[in-house]
C-alpha positions in Angstrom: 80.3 105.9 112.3 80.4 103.5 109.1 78.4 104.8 106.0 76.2 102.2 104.2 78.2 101.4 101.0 75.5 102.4 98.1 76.4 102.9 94.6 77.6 106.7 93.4 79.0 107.2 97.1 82.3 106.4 96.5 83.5 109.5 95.3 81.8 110.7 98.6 83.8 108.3 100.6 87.2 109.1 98.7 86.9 112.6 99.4 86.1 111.7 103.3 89.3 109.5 103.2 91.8 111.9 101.8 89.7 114.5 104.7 90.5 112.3 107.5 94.1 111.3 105.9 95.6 114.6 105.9 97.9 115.6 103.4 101.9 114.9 103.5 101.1 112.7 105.8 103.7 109.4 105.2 101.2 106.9 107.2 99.4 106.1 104.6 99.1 103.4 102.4 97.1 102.9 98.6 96.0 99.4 97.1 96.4 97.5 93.9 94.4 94.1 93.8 92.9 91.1 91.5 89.8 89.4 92.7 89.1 85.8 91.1 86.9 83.4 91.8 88.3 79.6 91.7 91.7 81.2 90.0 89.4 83.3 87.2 89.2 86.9 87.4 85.8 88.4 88.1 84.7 90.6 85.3 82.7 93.4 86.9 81.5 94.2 90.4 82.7 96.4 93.3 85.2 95.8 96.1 84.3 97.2 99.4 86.4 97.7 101.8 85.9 99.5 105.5 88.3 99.7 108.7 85.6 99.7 111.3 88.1 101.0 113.9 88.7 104.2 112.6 85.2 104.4 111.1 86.5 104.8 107.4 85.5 102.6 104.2 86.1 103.0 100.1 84.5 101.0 97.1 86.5 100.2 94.3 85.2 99.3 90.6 86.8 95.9 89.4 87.9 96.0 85.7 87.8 93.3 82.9 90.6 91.0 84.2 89.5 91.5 87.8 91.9 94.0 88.9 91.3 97.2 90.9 92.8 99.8 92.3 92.4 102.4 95.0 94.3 105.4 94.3 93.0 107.1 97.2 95.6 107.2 100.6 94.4 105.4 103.1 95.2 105.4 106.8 97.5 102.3 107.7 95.5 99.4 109.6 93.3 96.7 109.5 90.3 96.7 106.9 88.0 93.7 105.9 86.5 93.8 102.3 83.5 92.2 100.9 82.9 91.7 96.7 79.4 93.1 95.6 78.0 92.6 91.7 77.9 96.2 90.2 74.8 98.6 90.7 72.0 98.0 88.5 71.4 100.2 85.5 68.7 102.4 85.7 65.5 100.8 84.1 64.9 101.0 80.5 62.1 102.4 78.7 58.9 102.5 79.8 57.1 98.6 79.6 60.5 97.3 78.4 62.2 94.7 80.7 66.2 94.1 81.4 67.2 91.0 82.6 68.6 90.6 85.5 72.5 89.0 85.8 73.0 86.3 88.1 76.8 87.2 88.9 77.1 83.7 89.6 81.0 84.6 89.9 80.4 85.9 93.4 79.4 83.5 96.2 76.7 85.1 98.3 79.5 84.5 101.3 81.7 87.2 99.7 79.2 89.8 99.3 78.8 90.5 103.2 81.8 91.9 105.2 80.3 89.4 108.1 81.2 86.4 105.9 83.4 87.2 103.3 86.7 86.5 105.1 88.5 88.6 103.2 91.0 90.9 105.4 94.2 92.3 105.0 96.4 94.7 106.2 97.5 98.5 104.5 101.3 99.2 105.3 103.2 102.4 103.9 103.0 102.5 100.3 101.2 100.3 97.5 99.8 97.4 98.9 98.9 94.4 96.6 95.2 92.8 98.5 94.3 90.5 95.8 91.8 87.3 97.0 91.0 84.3 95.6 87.1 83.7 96.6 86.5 80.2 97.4 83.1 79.1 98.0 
């Protein structure tokens, strides 16, 4: 059963992962990744990433220079990822407005595991998954 990604459940899905990985067990692999858009890093956002087969999935935060990492042990297989803008902050004060980012760094193709096209592979060890979005 795949759970909806929604911000603030990632450290719900991590624990779920290292659950369903077991512990000592060598068939596992972790990631270490860049996302950029047209060869530029994208600053901020999330990269999801799911293995419908087994029913598992993670979100990772991307950093400054578009890198991110997932720490977490995840079974080996085949997972497809998506790249989401980050959750919106909770409104301000009362009356006041926030504006609203555009994110115009990530394609609307790349935000939707149906389209994104991004899929990859997690073998024993570090894996490096980085993607270049194209629109």
């Amino acid at each position: 059963m795949l759970i909806p990604f929604r911000p603030g459940r990632a450290y719900i899905l991590g624990l779920l992962i290292l659950l369903s990985a077991g512990c000592g067990s060598g068939d596992t692999g972790t990631i270490t990744g860049k996302v950029t858009y047209k060869g530029s890093p994208i600053a901020e956002g999330d990269v999801n990433i799911v293995n419908k087969a087994k029913g598992i999935g993670i979100v990772a935060s991307i950093g400054p220079e578009g890198i991110f990492k997932v720490t977490t042990p995840l079974p080996l297989g085949a997972y497809e990822a998506s790249v989401t803008p980050p959750a919106k902050a909770p409104p301000g004060l009362p009356g006041k407005r926030e504006k609203e980012q555009k994110y115009a760094d990530i394609p609307k193709k790349a935000r939707d595991f149906k389209t994104s096209g991004l899929s990859f592979t997690i073998k024993n060890g570090v894996n490096d998954v980085s993607f270049d979005i194209k629109d």
